[in-house]
C-alpha positions as CSV (number, residue, x, y, z in Angstrom):
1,X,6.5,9.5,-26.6
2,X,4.8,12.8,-26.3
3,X,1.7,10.7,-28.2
4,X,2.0,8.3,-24.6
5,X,1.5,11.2,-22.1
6,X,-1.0,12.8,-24.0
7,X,-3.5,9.6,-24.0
8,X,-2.3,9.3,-20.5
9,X,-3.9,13.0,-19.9
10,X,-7.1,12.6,-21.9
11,X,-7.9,9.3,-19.7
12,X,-7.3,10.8,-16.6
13,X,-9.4,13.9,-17.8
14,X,-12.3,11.4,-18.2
15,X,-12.0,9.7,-15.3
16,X,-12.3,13.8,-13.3
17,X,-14.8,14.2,-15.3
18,X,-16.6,11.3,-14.9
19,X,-16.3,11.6,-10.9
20,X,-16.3,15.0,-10.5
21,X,-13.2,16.5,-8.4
22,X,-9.5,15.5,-9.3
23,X,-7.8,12.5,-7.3
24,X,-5.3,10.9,-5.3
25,X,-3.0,10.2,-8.3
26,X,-3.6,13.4,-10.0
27,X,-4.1,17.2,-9.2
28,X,-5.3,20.0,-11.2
29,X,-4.2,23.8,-11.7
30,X,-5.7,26.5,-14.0
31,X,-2.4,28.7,-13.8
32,X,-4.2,31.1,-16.4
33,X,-2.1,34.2,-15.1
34,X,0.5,33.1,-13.2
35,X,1.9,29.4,-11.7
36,X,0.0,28.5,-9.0
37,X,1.2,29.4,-5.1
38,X,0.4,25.8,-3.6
39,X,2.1,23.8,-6.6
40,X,5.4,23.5,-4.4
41,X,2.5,22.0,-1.7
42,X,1.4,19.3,-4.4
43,X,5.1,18.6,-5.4
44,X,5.9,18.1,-1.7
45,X,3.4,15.5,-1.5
46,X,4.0,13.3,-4.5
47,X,7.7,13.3,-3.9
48,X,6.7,12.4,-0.3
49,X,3.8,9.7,-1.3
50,X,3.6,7.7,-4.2
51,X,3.4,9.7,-7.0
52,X,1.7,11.8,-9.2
53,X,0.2,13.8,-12.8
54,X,-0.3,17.4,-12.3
55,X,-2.1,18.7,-15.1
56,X,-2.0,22.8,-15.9
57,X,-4.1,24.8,-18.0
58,X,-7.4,22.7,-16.4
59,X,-10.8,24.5,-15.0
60,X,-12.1,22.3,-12.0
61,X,-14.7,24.3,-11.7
62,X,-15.6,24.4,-15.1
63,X,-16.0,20.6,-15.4
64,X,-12.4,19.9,-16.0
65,X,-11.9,22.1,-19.4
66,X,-9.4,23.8,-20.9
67,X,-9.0,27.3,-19.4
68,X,-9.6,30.3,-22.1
69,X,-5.8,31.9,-22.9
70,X,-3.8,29.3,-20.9
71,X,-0.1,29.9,-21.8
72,X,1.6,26.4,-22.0
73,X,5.2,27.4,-22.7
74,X,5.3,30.4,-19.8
75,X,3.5,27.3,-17.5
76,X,5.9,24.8,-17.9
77,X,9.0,27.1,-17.2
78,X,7.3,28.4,-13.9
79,X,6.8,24.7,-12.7
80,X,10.3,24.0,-13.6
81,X,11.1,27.2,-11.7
82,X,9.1,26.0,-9.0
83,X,10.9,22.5,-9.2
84,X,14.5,24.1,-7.9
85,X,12.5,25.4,-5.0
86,X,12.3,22.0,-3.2
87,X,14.7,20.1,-1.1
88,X,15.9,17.9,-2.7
89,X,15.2,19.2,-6.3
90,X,12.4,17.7,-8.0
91,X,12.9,16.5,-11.3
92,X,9.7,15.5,-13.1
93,X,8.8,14.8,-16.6
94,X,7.2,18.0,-17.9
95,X,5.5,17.9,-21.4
96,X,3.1,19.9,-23.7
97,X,-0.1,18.2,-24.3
98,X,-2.6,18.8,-27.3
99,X,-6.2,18.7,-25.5
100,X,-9.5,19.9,-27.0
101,X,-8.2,22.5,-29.6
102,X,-5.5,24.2,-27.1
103,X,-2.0,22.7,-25.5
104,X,-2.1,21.4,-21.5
105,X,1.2,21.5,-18.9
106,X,1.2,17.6,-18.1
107,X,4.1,16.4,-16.0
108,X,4.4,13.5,-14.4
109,X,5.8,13.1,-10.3
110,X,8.1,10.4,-8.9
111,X,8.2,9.4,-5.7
112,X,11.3,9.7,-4.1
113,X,13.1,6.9,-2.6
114,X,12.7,7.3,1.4
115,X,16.6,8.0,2.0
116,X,15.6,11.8,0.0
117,X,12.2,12.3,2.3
118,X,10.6,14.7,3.4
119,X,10.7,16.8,0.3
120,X,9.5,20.0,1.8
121,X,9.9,23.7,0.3
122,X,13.5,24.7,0.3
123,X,12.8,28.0,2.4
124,X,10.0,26.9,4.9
125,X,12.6,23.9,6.5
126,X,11.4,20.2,7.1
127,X,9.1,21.1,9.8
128,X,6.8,23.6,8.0
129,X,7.3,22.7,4.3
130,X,6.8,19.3,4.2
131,X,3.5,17.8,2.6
132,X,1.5,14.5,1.9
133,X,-1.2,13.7,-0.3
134,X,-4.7,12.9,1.3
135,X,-7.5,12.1,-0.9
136,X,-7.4,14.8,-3.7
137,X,-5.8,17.4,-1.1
138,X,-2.0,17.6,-0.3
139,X,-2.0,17.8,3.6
140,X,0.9,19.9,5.8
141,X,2.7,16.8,7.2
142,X,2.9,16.7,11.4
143,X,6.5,16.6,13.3
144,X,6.2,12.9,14.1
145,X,5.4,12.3,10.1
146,X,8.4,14.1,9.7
147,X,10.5,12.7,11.9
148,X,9.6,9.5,11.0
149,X,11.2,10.2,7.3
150,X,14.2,11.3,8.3
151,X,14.3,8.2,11.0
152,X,14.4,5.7,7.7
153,X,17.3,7.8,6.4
154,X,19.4,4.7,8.5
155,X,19.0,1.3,9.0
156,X,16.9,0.5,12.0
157,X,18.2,-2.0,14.5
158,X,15.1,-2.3,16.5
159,X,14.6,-5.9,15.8
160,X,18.1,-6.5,17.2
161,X,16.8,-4.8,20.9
162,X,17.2,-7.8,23.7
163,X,14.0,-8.5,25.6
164,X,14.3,-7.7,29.4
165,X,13.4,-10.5,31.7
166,X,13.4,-12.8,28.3
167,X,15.6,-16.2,28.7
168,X,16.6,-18.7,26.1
169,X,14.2,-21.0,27.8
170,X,11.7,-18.7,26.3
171,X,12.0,-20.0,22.8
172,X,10.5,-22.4,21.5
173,X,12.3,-25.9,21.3
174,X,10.9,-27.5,18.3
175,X,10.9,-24.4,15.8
176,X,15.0,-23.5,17.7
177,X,15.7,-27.2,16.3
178,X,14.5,-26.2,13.4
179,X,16.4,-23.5,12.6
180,X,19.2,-24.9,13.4
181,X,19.3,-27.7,11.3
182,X,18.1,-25.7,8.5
183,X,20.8,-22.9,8.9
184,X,23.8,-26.1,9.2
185,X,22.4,-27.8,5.7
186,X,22.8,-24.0,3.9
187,X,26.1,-23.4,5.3
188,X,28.0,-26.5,6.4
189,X,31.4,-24.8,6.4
190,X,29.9,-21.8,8.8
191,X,28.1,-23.5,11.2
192,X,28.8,-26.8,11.5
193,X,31.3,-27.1,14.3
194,X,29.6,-24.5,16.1
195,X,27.9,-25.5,19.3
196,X,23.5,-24.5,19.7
197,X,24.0,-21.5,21.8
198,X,27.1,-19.9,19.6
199,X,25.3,-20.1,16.0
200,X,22.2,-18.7,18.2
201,X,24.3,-15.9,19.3
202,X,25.7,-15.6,15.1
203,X,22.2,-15.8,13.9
204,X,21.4,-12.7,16.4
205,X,18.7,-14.8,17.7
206,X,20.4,-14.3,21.6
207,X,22.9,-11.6,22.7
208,X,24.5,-10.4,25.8
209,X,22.9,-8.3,28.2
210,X,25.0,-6.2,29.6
211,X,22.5,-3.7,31.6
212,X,23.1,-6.7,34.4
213,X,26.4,-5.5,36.3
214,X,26.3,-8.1,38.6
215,X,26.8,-10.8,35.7
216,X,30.2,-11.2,34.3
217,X,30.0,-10.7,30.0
218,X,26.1,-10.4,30.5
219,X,23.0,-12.7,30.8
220,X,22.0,-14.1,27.4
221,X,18.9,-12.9,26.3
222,X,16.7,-13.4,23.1
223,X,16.5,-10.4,20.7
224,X,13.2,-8.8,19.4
225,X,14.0,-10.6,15.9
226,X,15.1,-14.2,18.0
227,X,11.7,-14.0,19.9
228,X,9.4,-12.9,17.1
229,X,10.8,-15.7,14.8
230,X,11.4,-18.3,17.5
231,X,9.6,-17.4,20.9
232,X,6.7,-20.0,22.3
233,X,4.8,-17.0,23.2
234,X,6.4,-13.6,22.4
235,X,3.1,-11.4,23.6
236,X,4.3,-12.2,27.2
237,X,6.9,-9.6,27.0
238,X,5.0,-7.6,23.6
239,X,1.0,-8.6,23.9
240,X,0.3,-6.1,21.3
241,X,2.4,-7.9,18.8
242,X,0.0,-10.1,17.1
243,X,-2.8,-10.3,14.8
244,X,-6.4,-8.9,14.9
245,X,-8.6,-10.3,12.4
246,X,-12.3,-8.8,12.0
247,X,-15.1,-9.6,10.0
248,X,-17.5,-7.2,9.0
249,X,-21.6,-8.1,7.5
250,X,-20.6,-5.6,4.6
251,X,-18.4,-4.0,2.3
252,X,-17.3,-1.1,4.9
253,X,-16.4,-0.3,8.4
254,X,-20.0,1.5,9.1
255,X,-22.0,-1.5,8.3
256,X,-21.2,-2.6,12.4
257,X,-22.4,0.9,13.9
258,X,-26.2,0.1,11.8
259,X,-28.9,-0.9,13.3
260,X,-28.3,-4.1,15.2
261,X,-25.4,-4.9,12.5
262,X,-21.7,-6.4,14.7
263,X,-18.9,-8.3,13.4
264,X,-19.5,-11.2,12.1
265,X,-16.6,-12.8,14.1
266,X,-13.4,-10.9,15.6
267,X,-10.3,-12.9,16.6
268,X,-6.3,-12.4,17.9
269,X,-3.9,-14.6,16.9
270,X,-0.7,-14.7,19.1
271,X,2.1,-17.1,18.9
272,X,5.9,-16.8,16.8
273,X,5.8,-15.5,13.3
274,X,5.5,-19.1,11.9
275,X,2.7,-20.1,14.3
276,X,0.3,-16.6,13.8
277,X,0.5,-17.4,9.9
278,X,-0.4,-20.8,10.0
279,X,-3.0,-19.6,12.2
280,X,-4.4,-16.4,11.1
281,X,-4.6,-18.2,7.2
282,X,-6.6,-21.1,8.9
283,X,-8.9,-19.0,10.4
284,X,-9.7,-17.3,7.4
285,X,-10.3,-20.6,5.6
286,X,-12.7,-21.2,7.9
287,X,-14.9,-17.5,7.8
288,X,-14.4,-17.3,3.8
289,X,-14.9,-21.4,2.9
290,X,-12.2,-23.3,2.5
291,X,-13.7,-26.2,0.2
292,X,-14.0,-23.4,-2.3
293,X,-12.3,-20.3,-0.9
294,X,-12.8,-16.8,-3.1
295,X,-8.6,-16.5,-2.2
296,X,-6.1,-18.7,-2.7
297,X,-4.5,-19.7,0.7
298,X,-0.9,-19.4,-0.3
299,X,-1.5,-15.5,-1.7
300,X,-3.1,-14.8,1.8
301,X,-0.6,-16.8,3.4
302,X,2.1,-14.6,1.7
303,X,0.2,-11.4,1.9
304,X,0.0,-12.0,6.2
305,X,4.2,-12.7,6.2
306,X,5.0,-10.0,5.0
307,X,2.9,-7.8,7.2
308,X,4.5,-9.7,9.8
309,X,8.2,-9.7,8.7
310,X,8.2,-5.6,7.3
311,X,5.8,-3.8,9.5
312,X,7.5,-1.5,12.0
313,X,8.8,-2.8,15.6
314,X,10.0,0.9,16.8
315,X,9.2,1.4,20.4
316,X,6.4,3.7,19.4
317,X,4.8,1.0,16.5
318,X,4.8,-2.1,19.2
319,X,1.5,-1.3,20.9
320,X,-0.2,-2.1,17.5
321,X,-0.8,-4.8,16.2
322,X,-1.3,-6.3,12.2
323,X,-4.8,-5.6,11.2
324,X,-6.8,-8.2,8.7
325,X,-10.2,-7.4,8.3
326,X,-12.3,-9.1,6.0
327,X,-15.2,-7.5,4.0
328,X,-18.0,-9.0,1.6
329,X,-16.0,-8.5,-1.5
330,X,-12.4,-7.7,-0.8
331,X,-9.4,-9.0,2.5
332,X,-7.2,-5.9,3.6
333,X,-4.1,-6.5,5.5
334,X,-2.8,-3.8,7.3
335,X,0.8,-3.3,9.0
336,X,2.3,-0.6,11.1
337,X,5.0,1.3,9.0
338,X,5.4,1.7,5.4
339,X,7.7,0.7,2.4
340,X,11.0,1.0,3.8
341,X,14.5,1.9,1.9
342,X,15.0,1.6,-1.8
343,X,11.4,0.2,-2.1
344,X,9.1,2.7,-3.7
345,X,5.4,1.8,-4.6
346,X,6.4,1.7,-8.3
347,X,9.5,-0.7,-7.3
348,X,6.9,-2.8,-5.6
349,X,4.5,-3.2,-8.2
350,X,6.9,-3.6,-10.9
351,X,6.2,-7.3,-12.7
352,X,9.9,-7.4,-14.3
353,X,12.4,-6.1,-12.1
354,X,15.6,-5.7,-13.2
355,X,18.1,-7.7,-12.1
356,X,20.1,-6.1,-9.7
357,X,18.1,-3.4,-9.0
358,X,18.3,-2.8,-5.0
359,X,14.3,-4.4,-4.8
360,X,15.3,-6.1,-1.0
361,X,15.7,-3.8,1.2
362,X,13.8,-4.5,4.3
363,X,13.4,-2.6,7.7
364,X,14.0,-5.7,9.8
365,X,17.1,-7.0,8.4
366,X,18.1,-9.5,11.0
367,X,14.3,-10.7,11.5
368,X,14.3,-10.8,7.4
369,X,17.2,-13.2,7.4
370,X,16.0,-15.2,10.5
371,X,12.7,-16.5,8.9
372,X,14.6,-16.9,5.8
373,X,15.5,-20.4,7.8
374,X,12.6,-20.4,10.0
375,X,10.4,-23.7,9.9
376,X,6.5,-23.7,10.1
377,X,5.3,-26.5,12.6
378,X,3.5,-28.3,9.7
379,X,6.6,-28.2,7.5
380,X,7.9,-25.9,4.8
381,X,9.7,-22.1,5.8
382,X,8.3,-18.8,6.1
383,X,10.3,-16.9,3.3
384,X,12.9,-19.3,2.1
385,X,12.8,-17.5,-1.7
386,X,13.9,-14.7,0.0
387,X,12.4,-10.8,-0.7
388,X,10.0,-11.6,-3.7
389,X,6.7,-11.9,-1.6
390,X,4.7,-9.3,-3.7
391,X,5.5,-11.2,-7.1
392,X,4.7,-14.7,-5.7
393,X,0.9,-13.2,-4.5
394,X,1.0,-11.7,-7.9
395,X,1.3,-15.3,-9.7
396,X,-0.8,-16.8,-7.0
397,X,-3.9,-14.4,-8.1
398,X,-3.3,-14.2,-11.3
399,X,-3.5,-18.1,-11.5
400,X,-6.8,-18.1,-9.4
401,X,-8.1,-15.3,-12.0
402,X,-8.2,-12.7,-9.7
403,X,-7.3,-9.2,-10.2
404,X,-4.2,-7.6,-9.0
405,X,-3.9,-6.8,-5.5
406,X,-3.9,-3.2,-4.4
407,X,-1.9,-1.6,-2.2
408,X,-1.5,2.1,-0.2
409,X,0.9,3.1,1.3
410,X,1.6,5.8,4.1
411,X,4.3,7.2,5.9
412,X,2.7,5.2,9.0
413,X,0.7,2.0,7.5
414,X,1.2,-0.4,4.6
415,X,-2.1,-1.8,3.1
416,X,-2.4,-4.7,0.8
417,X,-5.7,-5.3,-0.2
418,X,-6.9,-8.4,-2.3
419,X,-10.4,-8.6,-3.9
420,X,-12.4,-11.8,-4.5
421,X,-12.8,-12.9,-8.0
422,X,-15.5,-10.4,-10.2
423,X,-15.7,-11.1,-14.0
424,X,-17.2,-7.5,-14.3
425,X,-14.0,-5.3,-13.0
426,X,-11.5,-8.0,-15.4
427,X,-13.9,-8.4,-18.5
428,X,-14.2,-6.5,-21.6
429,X,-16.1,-3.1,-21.1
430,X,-18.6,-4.5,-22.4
431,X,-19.2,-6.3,-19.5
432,X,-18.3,-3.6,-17.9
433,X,-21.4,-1.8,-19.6
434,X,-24.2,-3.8,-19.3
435,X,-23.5,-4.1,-15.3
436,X,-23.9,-0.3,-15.6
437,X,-26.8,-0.4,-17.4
438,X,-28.4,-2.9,-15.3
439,X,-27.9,-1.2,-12.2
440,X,-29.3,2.7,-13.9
441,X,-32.3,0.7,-14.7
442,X,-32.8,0.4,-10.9
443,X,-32.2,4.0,-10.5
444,X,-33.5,7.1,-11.7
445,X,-29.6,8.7,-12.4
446,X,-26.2,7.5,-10.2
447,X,-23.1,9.6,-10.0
448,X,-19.5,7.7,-11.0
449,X,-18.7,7.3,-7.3
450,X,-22.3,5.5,-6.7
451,X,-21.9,3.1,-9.8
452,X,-18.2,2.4,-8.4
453,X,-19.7,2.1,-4.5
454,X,-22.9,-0.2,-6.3
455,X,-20.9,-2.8,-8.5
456,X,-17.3,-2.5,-6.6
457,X,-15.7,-1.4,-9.9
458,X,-12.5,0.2,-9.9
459,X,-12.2,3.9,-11.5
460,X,-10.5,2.8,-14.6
461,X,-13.3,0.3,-15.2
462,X,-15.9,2.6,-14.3
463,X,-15.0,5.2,-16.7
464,X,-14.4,2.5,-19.6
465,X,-18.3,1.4,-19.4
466,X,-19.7,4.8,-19.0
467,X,-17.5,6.1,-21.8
468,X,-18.6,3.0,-24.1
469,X,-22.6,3.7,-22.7
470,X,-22.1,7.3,-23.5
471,X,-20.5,7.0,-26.8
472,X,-23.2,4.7,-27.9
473,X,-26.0,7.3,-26.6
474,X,-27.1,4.6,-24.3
475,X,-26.3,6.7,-21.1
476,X,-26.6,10.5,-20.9
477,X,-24.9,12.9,-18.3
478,X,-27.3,15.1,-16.3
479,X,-27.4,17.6,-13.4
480,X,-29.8,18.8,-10.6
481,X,-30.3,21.5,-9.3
482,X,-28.2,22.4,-6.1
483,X,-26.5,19.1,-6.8
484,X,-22.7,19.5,-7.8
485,X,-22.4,16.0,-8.5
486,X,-22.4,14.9,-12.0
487,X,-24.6,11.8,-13.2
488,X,-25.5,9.8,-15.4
489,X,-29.1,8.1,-16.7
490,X,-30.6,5.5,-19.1
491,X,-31.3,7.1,-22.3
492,X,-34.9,5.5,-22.5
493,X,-35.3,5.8,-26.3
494,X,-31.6,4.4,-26.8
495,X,-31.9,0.7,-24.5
496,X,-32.7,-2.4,-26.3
């Protein structure tokens, strides 16, 4: 086991070194003397985020090398000092690692589960010692952040809000229909001697109104959930409730602020839940090719429903809408809100979850349920498998033979991003190397985050085709002067 972490360290080691500062995943302390006074900062923010290593005994500033009389054993009781500190109490794995002739602190971070967020420092309060993790910086977290944490502590019932003004006659006939038919084939015994407006009003797709005191038992109104699943135009009431799809000439957000560079094409897609899918996946067909798209439909398709179905409805969330914007090489979907309940990043990811584990929790619960039963116009349902969306665009890439999706996630978005098909980032490192190589040869010396930025490799690949390159003595690391950066050249006398 110990053997596990400790490759786990040296790789992450390389990959610092390779790129010059430590990372999002990953934060480093020298500790020579004494445990370091932010390290309940950095525990804050992986409990509070997704995650992390902390690595003690490690000179940043010496290029990310063991620091001269480190003292491993004293470390690693200070940081499990500094664990009871927290609210709640953070209990990471903490281990002694072997590295370069002298033992490293290496303990790895779990993110809490959002019903035990914030994590803050036990004698600073919520409000002052609560922490996130930006870039490869933990950042003090603001009230709202805050607040926000302690919000998901309960179920939300925003999605179960009636719409003022809103009628039945504002739903749409053909999708109600529908529903109802679909709902009356699962449960027969339930629902079939039940009139339309009663299994409506069961479903939580209407409810009473009661703020009318002029009407006896209430008017019957749609909810949030009935009108989002259901409605024939739902951004009469919520217009910022839809989708914004943008594409952009390049790789980045910047490329449109260049020169004479816009979007290539920007649209919103409004409509019910079933209707912005079909739409908002059609649309992208169209910009990205659809006789030989670089995505398969059905992951995008997937990727957009969710967004749609989890993202945040709070008062304060529904002026903002689901972003998609498309780049060169990659699609990101963006939704208001992030993972909610039991779902942590590493529950998400997870290719074999355990049966039973608590993997469908979901924000919107009556909304969830609704589209369960939903039809699309064309035919089919919007999630009739039920919470498994992430593994379904997992199998639908991985049969296309693209990579993985990625995802972030924040206290206040959820991004899923999904890159087009590149042999370099998912072949062997040799691949990996002579992409490397070929882009040096156009360039005097690149730094890690260049040849990353150049060929759209992801770290891990990065540092497994320099390492081979350097290794081989194909590549060699250099330095400038009054440039911090590390990088990297052809060895001329070494390339075939």
């Amino acid at each position: 086991m110990t053997d596990d972490y400790t490759a786990k360290m040296t790789e992450l080691i390389e990959l610092m070194r390779l790129i010059g500062n430590d990372t999002q995943q990953c934060e480093v302390k020298e500790c020579k003397r004494r445990i370091s006074s932010t390290i309940t900062d950095t525990l804050s923010a992986f409990s509070n985020g997704s995650g992390g290593w902390i690595i003690l005994g490690l000179s940043e500033k010496a290029g990310f090398t063991p620091v001269e009389g480190f003292n491993a054993r004293a470390m690693q009781e200070s940081l499990s000092q500094a664990c009871e500190k927290m609210t709640p109490v953070v209990r990471p794995t903490i281990v002694t690692c072997p590295f370069e002739g002298t033992n490293l602190v290496f303990a790895r971070v779990d993110e809490m589960l959002p019903r035990d967020k914030p994590c803050f420092l036990t004698e600073q309060g919520p409000y002052n010692g609560s922490y996130i993790r930006t870039g490869d910086g933990d950042r003090h977290m603001n009230s709202y952040e805050v607040d926000r944490l302690i919000e998901e502590h309960l179920q939300p019932t925003y999605d179960l809000d009636t719409v003022p003004h809103a009628t039945i006659d504002d739903l749409d006939p053909v999708l109600t229909s529908g529903l109802l038919s679909r709902v009356r084939e699962q449960h027969p015994h339930v629902f079939a001697d039940r009139t339309d407006t009663d299994t409506l009003i069961d479903l939580q797709v209407l409810r009473h109104d009661d703020s009318d005191a002029a009407t006896v038992g209430g008017v019957l109104r749609p909810t949030l959930a009935g009108l989002l699943a259901l409605g024939r135009y739902p951004q009469k009431y919520y217009p910022r409730l839809g989708i914004s799809i943008a594409v952009f000439p390049g790789i980045g957000r910047d490329d449109v602020f260049r020169g004479d560079e816009r979007l290539v094409a920007s649209k919103s897609i409004v409509g019910p839940i079933p209707v912005m899918i079909d739409d908002a996946v059609e649309s992208l067909m169209h910009w990205i090719g659809a006789k030989k798209p670089d995505y398969p439909p059905d992951a995008l398709r997937e990727a957009i429903a969710n967004a749609l179905t989890h993202r945040d409805y709070s008062p304060d969330a529904r002026g903002t809408q689901v972003h998609v914007n498309v780049f060169t090489d990659r699609i990101e979907i963006v939704n208001p809100g992030g993972l909610y309940g039991t779902v942590t990043h590493d529950v998400l990811t997870d290719p074999h979850p355990v049966s039973g584990m608590p993997f469908q929790s979901t924000r919107n619960q009556f909304l969830f349920t609704l589209l369960e039963s939903t039809p699309y116009p064309g035919g089919g349902f919007v999630n009739p498998e039920g919470g498994d969306g992430y593994q379904r665009i997992a199998a639908s890439l991985r049969e296309a033979g693209i990579e993985p999706a990625t995802t972030v996630n924040t206290i206040n978005t959820f991004t899923m991003t999904i890159t087009r098909h590149r042999v370099v980032t998912s072949g062997s490192p040799s691949d990996i190397a002579k992409a490397i190589t070929a882009v040096l040869e156009r360039h005097s010396a690149m730094s890690a985050k260049e040849i990353m930025r150049e060929l759209q490799l992801t770290p891990l690949a990065a540092t497994a085709g320099l390492r081979e390159l350097l290794r081989e003595g194909r590549v060699i690391p250099v330095r400038f002067q009054d440039d911090p950066a590390q990088r990297y050249r052809l060895n001329i006398g070494r390339v075939s």
